[in-house]
C-alpha positions as CSV (number, residue, x, y, z in Angstrom):
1,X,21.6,18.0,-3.6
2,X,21.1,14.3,-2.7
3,X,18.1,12.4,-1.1
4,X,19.7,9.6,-0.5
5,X,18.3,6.1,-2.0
6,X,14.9,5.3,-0.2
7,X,12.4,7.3,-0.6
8,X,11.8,9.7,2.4
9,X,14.5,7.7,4.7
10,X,17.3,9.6,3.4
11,X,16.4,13.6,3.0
12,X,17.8,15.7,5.6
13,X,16.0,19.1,6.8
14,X,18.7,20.9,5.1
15,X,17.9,19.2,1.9
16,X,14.0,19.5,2.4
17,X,14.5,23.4,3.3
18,X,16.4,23.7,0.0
19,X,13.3,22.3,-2.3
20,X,11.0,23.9,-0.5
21,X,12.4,27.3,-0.9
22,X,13.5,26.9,-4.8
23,X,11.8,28.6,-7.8
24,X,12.6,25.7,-9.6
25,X,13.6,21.9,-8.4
26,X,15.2,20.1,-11.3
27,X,15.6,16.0,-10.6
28,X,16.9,12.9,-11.5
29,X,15.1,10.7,-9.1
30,X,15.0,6.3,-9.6
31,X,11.1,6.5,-9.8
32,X,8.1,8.2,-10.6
33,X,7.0,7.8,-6.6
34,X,10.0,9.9,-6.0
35,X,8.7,12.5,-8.6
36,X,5.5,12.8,-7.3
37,X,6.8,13.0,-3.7
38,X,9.1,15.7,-4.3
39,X,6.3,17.9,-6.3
40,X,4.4,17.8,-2.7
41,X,6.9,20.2,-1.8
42,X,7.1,22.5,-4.6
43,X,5.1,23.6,-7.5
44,X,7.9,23.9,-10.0
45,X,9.4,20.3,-10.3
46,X,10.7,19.2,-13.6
47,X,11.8,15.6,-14.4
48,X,15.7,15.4,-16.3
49,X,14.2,12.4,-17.3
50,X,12.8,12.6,-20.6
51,X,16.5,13.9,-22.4
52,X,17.9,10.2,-21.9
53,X,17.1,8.8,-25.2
54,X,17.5,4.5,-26.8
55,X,20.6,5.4,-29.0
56,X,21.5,8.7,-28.2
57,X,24.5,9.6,-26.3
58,X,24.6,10.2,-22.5
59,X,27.1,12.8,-22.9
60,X,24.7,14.6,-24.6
61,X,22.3,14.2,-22.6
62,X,24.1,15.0,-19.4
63,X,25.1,18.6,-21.3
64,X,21.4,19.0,-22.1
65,X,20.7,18.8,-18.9
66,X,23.0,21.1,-17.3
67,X,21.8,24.0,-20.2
68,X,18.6,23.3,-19.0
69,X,19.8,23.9,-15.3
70,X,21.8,27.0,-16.3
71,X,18.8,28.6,-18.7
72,X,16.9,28.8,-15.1
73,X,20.2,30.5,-12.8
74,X,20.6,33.1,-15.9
75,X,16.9,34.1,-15.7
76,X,17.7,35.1,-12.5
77,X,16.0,32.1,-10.5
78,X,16.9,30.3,-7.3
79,X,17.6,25.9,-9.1
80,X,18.1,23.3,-7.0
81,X,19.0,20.1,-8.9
82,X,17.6,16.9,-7.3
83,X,19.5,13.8,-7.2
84,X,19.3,10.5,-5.8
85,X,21.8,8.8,-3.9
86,X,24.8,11.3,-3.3
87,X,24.6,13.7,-6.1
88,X,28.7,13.8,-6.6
89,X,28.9,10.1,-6.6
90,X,28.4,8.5,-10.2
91,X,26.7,11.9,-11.0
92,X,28.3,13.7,-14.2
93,X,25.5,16.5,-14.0
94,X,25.9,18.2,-10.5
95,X,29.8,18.6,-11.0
96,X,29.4,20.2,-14.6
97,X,26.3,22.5,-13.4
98,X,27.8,23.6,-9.8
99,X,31.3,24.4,-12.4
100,X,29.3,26.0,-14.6
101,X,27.7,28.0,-12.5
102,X,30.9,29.2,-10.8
103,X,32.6,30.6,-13.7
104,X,29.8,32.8,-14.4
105,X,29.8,34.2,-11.1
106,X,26.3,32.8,-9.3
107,X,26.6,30.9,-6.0
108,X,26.6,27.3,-6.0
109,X,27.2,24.2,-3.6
110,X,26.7,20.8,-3.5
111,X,24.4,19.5,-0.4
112,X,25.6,15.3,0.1
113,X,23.3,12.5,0.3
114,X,23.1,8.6,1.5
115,X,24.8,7.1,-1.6
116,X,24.6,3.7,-3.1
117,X,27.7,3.2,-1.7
118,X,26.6,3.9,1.9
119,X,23.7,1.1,2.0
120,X,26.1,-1.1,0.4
121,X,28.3,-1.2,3.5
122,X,25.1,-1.5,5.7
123,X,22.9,-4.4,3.7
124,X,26.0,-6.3,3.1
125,X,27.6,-5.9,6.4
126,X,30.9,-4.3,5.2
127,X,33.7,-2.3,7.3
128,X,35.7,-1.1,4.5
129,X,38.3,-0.6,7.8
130,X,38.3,-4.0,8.6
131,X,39.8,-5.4,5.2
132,X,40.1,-2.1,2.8
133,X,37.9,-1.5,-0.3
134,X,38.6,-0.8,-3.6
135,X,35.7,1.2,-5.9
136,X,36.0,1.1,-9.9
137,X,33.3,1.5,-12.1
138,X,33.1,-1.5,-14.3
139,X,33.9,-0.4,-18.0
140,X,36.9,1.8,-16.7
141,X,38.1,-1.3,-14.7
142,X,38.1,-3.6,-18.1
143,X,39.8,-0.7,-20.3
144,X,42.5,0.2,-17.9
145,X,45.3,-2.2,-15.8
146,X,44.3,-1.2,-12.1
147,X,46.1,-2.9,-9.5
148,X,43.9,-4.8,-7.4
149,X,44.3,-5.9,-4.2
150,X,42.4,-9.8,-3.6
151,X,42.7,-9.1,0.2
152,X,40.4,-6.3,0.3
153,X,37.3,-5.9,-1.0
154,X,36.4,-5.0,-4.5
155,X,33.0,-3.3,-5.7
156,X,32.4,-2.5,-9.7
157,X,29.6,-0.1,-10.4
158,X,27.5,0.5,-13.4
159,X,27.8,-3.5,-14.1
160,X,24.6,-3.3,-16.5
161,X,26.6,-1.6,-18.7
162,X,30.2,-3.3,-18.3
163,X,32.4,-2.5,-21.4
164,X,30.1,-0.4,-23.2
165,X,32.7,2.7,-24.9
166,X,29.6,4.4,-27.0
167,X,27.7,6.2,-24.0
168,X,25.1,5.3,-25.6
169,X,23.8,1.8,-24.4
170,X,21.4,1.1,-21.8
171,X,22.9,-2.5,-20.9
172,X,25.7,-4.6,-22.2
173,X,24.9,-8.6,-23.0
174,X,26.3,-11.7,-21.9
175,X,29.3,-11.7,-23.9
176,X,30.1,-7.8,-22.2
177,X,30.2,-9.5,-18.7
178,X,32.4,-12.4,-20.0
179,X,34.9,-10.5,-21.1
180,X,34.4,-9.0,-17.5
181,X,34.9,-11.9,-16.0
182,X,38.0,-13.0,-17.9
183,X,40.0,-10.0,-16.1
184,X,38.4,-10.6,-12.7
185,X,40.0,-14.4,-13.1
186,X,43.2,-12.6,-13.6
187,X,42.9,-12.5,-10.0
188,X,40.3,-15.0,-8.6
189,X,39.0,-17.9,-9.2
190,X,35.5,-19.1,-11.0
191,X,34.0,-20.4,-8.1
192,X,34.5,-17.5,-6.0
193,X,31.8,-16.1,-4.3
194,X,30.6,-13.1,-5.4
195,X,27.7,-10.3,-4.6
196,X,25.5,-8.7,-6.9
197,X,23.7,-5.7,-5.0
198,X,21.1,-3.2,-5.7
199,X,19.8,-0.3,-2.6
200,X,16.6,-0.6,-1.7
201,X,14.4,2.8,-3.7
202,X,11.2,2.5,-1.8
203,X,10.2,1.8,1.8
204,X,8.7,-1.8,0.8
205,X,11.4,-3.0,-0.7
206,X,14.4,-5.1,-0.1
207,X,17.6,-4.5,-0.8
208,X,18.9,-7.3,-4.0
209,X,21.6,-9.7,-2.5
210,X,22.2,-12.2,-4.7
211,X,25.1,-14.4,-4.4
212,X,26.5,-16.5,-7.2
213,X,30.2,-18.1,-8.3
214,X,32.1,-15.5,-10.3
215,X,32.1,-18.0,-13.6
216,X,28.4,-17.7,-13.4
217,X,28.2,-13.8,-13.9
218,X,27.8,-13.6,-17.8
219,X,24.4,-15.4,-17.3
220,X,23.1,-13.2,-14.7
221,X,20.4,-10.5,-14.8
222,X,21.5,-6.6,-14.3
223,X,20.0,-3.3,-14.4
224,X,21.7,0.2,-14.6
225,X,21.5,0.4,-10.4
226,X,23.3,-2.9,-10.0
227,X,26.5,-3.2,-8.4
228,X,29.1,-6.1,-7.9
229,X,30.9,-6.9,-4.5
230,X,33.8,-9.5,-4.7
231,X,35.1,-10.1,-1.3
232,X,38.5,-10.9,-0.4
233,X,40.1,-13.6,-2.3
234,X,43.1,-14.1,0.3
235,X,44.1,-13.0,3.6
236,X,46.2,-10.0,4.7
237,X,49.9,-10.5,4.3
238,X,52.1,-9.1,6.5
239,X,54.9,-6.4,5.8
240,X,57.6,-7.8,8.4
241,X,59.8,-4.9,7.7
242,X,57.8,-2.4,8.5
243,X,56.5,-4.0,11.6
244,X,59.9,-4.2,12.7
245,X,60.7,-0.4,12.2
246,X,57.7,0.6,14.3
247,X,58.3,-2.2,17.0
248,X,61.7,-0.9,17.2
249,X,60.3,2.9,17.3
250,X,57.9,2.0,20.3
């Protein structure tokens, strides 16, 4: 399940039943505060946290996660896994578990959260109707040819660790986010404006909304929880032949 991004803002009574109720609440949570919250609720709370590891794959990690998950629905317990955000977004862990968990016939279900993605549209002021939006996380965008759309919106994720391939980085460098930018200029120019964004975790805290020219990315700061927004580049162009099959339809 997901409790959204700020700390008590976001959990639903569904969500709270849920940890309340568990033998054991397993998390993943973007602070300590959180931790300590969430044990207010529940005597058995264990932190994923400790399996990430400088220089050790997050594969392995994730899959040392979900056997600790799965030791606990084998004994015969009631798990509930703890997430922020919305546990299916971004979240390798909660798919693999609630999968696992399936095929050797226990219940499970995935309870949604307020994701990243959802105070993204609200802090920045985004109707993904209005224009259209396009979502990539950042090293998949620079491996693969996507095609992107410069009159919509475009929003990378995981841009603290742009073009890393080992799983096994904590941040990519200056020279990661140039080579970012080179394939973003395939499509815009340097100087256009661009959004680096970050949800607000705790109550006191405001949301990062930092704007700078796309040329001067590689020099910027980023953490694993930042997120770039490129607005449109151009406007909306007009498909005359289709407009002209449903005029002549009405």
């Amino acid at each position: 399940m997901g409790i959204g991004m700020t700390l008590g803002s976001h959990l639903s009574r569904r969500a709270h039943a849920y940890i309340e109720q568990a033998d054991v609440v397993f998390t993943l949570v973007s602070d300590g505060i959180v931790e300590l919250w969430l044990q207010g609720m529940n005597e058995d709370v264990r932190s994923l946290q400790p399996y990430y590891q400088e220089g050790k794959s997050r594969m392995k990690t994730y899959r040392q996660m979900v056997n600790a998950i799965m030791a606990e629905v084998s004994a015969g317990r009631r798990v509930c896994g703890v997430f922020y955000g919305h546990p299916g977004v971004f979240a390798w862990v909660p798919h693999k578990a609630i999968r696992t968990a399936r095929s050797k016939g226990y219940h499970a279900h995935m309870e949604p959260g307020i994701s990243s993605e959802d105070c993204l549209y609200a802090d920045l002021g985004i109707d993904p109707g209005a224009r259209g939006c396009q979502h990539y996380e950042a090293s998949q965008f620079m491996l693969y040819r996507r095609c992107i759309d410069p009159s919509a919106w475009l929003i990378l994720w995981q841009v603290g660790v742009a073009g890393d391939k080992t799983l096994m980085r904590f941040s990519t460098g200056e020279a990661h986010r140039q080579v970012l930018v080179d394939v973003l200029a395939r499509h815009y120019t340097l100087d256009h404006q661009v959004v680096i964004y970050r949800a607000a975790t705790l109550p006191f805290q405001s949301p990062r909304r930092e704007l700078l020219a796309l040329g001067a990315l590689p020099l910027a700061e980023f953490g694993m929880a930042d997120t770039l927004a490129i607005p449109p580049a151009r406007p909306l162009e007009a498909d005359h032949e289709i407009r002209a099959r449903l005029e002549a339809l009405a």
